[in-house]
C-alpha positions as CSV (number, residue, x, y, z in Angstrom):
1,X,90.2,-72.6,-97.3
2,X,91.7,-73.8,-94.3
3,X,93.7,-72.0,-91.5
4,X,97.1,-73.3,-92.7
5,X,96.1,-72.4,-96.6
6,X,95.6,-68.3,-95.8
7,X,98.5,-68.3,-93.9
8,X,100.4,-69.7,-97.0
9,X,98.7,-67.2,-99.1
10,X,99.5,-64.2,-96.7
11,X,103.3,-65.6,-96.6
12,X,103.4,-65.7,-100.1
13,X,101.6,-62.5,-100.7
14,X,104.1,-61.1,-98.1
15,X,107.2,-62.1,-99.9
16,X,106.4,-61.3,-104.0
17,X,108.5,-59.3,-105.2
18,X,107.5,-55.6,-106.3
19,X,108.8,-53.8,-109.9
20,X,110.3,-50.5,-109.8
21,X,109.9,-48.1,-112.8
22,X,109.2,-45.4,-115.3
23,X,105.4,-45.0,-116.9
24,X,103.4,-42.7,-119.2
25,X,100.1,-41.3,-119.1
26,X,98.7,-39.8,-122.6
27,X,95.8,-37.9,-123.0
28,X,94.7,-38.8,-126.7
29,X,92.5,-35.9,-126.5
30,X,95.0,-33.2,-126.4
31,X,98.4,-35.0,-126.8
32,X,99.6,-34.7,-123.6
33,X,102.1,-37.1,-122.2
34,X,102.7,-37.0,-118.5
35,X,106.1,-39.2,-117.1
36,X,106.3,-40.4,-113.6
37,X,108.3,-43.4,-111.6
38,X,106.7,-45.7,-109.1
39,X,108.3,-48.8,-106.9
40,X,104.8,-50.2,-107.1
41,X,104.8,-50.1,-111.0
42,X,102.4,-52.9,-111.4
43,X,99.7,-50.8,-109.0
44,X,100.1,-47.4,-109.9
45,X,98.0,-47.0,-112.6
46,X,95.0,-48.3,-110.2
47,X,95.7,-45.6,-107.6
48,X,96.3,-43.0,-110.3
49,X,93.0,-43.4,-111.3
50,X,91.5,-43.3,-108.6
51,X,92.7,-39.9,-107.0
52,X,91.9,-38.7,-110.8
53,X,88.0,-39.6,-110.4
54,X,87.8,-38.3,-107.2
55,X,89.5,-34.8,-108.2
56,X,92.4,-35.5,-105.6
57,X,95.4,-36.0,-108.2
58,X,98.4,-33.7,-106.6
59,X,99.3,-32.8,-110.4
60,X,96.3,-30.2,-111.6
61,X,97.5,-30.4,-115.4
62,X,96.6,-33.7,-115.1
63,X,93.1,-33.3,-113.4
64,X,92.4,-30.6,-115.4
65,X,92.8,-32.6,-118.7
66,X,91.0,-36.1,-117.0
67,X,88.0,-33.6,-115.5
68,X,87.3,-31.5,-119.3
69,X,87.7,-35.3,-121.3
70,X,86.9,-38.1,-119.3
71,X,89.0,-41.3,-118.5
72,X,88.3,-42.8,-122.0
73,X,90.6,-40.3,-123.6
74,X,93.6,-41.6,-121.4
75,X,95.7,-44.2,-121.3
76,X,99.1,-46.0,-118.9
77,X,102.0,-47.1,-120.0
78,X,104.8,-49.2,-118.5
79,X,108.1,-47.7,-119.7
80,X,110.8,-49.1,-117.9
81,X,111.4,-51.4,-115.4
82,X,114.1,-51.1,-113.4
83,X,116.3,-54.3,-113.3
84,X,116.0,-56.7,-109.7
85,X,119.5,-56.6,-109.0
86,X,119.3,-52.3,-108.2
87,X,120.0,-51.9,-104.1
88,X,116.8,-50.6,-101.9
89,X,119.3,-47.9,-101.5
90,X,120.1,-46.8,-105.0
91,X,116.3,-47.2,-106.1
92,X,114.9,-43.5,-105.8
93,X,118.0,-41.7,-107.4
94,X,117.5,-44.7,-110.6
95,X,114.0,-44.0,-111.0
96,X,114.4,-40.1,-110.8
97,X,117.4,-40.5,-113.5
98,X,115.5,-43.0,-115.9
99,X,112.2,-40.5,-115.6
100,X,114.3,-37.3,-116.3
101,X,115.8,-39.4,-119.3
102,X,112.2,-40.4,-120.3
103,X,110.3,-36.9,-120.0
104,X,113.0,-35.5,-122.6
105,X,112.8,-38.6,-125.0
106,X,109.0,-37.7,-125.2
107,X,109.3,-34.2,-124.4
108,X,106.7,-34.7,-121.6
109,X,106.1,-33.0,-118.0
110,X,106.8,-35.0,-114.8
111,X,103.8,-36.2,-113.0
């Protein structure tokens, strides 16, 4: 790869667009369902996981659970994607709204 191709790729990589929304994490172990909301949607499980294995997660339900089963029990799931067209602005009181709605539907605690 040539000098001009990676500074395609970096331009490109630069300008993708990132998904805002609402996800679950179950524990099939005890039947715990956990609802959070991420800008990043499409990366959050990845950096979820990773503060769970290294016993750094900021919500200690959750640790708790991942520590006494192990990450086979668990599992992450997309809910809701929260539409392009929603202003930079308006995104954080959206996502707080369509999680609040989300932990009642499935009676779950925030994460």
């Amino acid at each position: 790869m040539d000098a001009a191709d990676r500074r395609a790729a970096a331009a490109a990589y630069k300008e993708r667009k990132t998904a805002a929304g609402v996800f679950a994490v179950r524990c099939a172990a005890t039947g715990q369902v956990w609802v959070g909301e991420s800008r990043h949607l499409a990366t959050q499980q990845n950096g979820l996981w990773f503060s769970l294995k290294h016993g750094s997660c900021m919500n200690r339900d959750v640790q708790a659970a991942w520590t006494a089963h192990g990450e086979d029990v668990f599992s992450f799931e997309p809910l809701e994607q929260l539409d392009a067209d929603v202003s930079a602005y308006m995104i954080r009181t959206a996502l707080k709204e369509r999680s609040a709605a989300w932990r009642e539907k499935l009676a779950a605690a925030r994460l």
